[in-house]
C-alpha positions as a printed Julia matrix, in Angstrom:
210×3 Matrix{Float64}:
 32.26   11.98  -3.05
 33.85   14.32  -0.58
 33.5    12.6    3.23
 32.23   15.2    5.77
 33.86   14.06   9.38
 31.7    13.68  11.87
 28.43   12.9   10.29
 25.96   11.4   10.91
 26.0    13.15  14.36
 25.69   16.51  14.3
 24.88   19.5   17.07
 21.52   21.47  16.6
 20.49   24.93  18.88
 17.0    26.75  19.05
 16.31   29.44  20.9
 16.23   27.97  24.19
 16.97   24.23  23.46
 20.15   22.7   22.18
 19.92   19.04  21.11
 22.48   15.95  19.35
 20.74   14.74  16.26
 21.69   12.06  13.72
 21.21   12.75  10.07
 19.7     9.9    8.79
 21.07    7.45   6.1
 19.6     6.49   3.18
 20.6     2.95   1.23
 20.84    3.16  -2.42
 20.96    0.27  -5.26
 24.83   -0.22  -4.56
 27.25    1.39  -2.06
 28.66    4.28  -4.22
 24.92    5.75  -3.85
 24.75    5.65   0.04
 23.74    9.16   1.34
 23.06   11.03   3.86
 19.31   12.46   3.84
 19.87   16.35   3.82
 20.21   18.75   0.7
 21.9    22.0    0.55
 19.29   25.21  -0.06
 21.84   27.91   0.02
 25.37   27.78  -0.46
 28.17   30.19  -0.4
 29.6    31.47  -3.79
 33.13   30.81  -3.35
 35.0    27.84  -2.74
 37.3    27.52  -0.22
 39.34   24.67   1.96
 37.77   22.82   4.72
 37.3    19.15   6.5
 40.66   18.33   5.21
 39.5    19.22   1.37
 40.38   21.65  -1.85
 37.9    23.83  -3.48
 34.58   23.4   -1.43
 30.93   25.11  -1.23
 30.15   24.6    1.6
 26.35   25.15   2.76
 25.17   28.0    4.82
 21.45   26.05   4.91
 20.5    22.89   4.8
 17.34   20.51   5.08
 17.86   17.62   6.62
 16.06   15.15   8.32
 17.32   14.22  11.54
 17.19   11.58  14.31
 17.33   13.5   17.33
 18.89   11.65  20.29
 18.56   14.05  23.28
 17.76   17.75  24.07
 18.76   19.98  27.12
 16.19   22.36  27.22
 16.6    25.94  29.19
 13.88   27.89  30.75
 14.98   31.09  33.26
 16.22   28.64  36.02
 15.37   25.71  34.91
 17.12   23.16  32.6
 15.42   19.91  31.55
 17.3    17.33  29.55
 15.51   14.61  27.19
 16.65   11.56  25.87
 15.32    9.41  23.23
 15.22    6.06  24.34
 12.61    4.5   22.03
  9.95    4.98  19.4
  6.87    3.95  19.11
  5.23    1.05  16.61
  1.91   -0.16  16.38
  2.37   -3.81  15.2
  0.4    -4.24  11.65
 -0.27   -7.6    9.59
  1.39   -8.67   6.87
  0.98  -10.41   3.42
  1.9   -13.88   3.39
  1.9   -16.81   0.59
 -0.64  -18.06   2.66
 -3.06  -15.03   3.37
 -1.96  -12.11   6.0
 -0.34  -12.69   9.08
  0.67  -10.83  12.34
  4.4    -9.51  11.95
  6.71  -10.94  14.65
  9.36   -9.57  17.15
 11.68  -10.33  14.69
  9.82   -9.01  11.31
 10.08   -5.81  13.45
 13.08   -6.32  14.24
 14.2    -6.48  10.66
 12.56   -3.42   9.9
 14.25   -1.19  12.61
 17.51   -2.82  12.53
 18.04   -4.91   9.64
 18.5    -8.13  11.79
 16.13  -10.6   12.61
 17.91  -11.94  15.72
 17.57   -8.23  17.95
 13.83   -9.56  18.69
 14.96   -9.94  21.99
 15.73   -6.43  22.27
 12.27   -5.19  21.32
 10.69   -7.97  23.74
 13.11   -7.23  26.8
 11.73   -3.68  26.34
  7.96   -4.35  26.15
  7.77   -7.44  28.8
  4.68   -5.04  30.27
  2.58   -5.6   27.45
  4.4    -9.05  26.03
  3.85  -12.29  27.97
  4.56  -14.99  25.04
  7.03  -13.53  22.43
  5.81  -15.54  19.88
  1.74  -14.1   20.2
  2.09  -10.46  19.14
 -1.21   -9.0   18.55
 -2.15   -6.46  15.63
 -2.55   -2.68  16.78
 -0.3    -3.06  19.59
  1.8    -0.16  20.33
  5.47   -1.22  21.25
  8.69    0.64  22.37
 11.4     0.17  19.76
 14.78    0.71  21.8
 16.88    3.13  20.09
 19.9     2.19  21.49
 20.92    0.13  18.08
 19.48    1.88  15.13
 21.05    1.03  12.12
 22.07    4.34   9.78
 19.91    2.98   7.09
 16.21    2.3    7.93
 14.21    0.36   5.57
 11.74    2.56   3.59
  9.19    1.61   5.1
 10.46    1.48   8.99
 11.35    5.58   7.67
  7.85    6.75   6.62
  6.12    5.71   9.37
  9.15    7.48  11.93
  8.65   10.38   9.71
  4.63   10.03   9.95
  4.82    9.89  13.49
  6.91   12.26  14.14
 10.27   10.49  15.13
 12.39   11.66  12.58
 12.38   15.32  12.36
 12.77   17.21   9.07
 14.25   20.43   9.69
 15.89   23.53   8.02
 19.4    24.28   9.53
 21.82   27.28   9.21
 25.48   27.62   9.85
 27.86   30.06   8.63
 30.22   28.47   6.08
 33.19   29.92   7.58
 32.73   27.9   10.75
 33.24   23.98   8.94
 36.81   22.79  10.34
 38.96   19.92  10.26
 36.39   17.94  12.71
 33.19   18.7   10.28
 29.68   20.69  11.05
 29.66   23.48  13.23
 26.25   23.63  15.8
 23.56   24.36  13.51
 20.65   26.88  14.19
 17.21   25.51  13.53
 15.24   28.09  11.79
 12.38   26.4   11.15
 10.98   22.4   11.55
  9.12   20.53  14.65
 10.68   17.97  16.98
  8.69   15.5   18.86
  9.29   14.68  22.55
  7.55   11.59  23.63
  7.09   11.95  27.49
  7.88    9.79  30.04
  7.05    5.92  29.28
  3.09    6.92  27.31
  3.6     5.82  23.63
  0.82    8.12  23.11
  1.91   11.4   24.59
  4.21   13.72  22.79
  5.57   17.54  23.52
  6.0    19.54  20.4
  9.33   21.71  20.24
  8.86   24.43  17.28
 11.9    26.25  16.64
């Protein structure tokens, strides 16, 4: 498998917003099938040498879905920067030899970051709502710092990002000629959503289309 340097950051521009994105990992039944979660929809028709490699196609578009970590976004005079420091989870119950339970700080904590003992992480970051880290309530909405995510989420901890909007699935362009030594040129999002939560309301989000 050819290694692309850089990845899994990678540099993403609209048409008045320019933003750092991961591309998110995926986990597969043993190492060799590790991958990165984009696929190539056009690519050029002649190989060529690039990121330190023989005899490449390199794509001109890709979809990928993304983690985006921050966005600098320019109006006229004004430029506003965002950065991702959280998502949001609404705690759930769980099935247990012994009926269904409430998942704990560190079920959650599992599920975001494949290790049990970061609970204090997601507690240290909710203390608002959390008074007694071991009585979590179902259908509680917590902050999940970001600071830590792992490149590959459990299944499960990915389709509800997706579903709510924290991982962004997005079509990207970059001309093939442009892929050096260092990896991925800036891509151009032609076409996708990316959600903004705003300020510290889980439940307020700002849409950028590209």
């Amino acid at each position: 498998m050819t290694t692309i340097p850089g990845l899994p950051n990678i540099k993403i521009k609209g048409p008045f917003w320019q933003a750092d994105a991961k591309l998110i990992r995926l986990r597969g039944p043993s190492a060799s099938t590790e991958q990165f979660a984009f696929r190539n929809l056009l690519i050029e028709n002649s190989a060529r040498s690039a990121i330190g490699h023989n005899n490449l196609y390199l794509p001109g578009t890709i979809e990928a879905l993304c983690f985006v970590t921050q966005m600098e976004i320019n109006l006229g005079d004004a430029n506003l920067k965002w950065v991702r420091k959280w998502v949001a989870y609404k705690v759930k119950t769980q099935k247990t030899s012994s009926g269904e339970e409430v998942e704990s700080l560190a079920d959650i904590a599992e599920k975001f970051y494949g290790n049990r003992g970061q609970w204090r992480q997601i507690y240290d970051g909710n203390q608002d709502i959390i008074s007694d880290p071991n009585s979590i309530k179902s259908g509680w909405i917590l902050r999940i710092p970001t600071t830590s995510f792992p490149d590959f989420p459990r299944l499960d901890a990915l389709i509800e990002n997706q579903q709510n909007g924290e991982f962004s699935l997005l079509v990207l362009e970059a001309d093939p000629k442009a892929w050096t030594a260092t990896g991925a040129p800036t891509f151009t999002c032609t076409n996708g959503e990316i959600h903004l939560v705003k300020g510290g309301s889980t439940g307020s989000t700002m849409r950028s289309y590209s």
